[in-house]
C-alpha positions in Angstrom: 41.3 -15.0 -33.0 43.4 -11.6 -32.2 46.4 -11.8 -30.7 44.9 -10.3 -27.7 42.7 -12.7 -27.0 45.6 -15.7 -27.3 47.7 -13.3 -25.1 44.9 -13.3 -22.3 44.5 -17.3 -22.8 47.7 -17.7 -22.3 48.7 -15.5 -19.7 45.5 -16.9 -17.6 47.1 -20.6 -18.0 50.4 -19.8 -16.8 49.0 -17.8 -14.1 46.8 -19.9 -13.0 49.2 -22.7 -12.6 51.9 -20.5 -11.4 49.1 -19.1 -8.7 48.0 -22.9 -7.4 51.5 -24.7 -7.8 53.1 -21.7 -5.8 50.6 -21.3 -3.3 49.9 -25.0 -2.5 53.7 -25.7 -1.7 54.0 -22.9 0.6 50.6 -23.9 2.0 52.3 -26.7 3.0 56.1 -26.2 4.1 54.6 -23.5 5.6 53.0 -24.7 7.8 55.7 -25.7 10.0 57.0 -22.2 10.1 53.7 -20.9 11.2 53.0 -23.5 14.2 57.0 -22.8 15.6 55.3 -19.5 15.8 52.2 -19.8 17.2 52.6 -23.3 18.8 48.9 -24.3 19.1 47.7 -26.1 16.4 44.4 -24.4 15.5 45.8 -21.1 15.0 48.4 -22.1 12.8 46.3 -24.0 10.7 43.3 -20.6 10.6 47.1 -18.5 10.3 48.0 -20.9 7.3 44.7 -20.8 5.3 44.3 -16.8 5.8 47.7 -16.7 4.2 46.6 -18.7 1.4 43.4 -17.2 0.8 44.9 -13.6 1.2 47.8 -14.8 -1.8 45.3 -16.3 -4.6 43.0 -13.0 -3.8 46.0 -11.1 -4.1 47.0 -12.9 -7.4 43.5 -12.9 -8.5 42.8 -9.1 -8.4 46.7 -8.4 -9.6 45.8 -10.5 -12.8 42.3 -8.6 -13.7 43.9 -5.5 -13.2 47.1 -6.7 -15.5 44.6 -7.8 -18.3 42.2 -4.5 -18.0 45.6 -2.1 -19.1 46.9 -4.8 -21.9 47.4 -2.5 -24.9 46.4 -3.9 -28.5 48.9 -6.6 -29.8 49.3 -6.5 -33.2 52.1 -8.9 -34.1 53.6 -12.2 -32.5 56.6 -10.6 -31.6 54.3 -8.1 -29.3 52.3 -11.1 -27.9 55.6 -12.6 -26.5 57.2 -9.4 -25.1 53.6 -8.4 -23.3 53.7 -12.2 -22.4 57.3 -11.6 -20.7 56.7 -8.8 -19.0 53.0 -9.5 -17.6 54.3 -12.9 -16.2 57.7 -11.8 -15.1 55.8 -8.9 -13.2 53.6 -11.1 -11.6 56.6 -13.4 -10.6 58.3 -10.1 -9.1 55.3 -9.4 -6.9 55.0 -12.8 -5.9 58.4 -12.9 -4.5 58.0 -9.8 -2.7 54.6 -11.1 -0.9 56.9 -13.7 0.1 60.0 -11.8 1.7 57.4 -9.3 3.4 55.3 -12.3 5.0 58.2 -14.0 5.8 59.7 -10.5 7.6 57.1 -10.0 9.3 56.4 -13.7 10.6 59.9 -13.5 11.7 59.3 -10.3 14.0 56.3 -11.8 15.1 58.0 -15.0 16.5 61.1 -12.4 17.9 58.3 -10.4 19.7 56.9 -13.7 21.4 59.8 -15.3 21.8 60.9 -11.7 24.1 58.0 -12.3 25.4 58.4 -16.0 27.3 
């Protein structure tokens, strides 16, 4: 096996568990959030899984287009640095979907709350 293809095997397993773990958990706390914003329970819960399914897309398409530009890895030492920086950068991005849903969730529930 090349590096490359260990890189990709690896870099799919962290992902992947990085993707479900992360996604799950704010599936679920925030749900919470979501229904003190739209108060009935149906919406929130169609709200809640269109967040989710719009985050693994997200991920999903981030993570094919990451392993399309991988360069060739020739050495170990390689293999972990392209390691760090694909899963770092993927952490990054995750965080920043986070702060920009929760921004806007929060203006959202400012607007209605003006609105009452």
């Amino acid at each position: 096996m090349t590096y490359n293809i260990i890189s990709y095997i690896i870099y799919i397993i962290i992902t992947i568990y990085i993707t479900v773990v992360v996604g799950y958990k704010c599936y679920k706390s925030g749900y919470i959030y979501v229904l003190s914003i739209f108060i009935e329970e149906e919406i929130s819960v169609a709200i809640n899984k269109i967040l989710l399914l719009g985050y693994y897309l997200t991920n999903i398409g981030y993570v094919i287009t990451i392993i399309s530009k991988w360069k060739t890895i020739n050495t170990g030492y390689e293999m972990i640095n392209e390691l760090s920086i694909r899963i770092a950068s993927i952490l990054f991005l995750l965080a920043v979907m986070h702060y920009l849903n929760m921004i806007v969730l929060t203006f959202w529930r400012k607007s209605i709350i003006n609105k009452i």
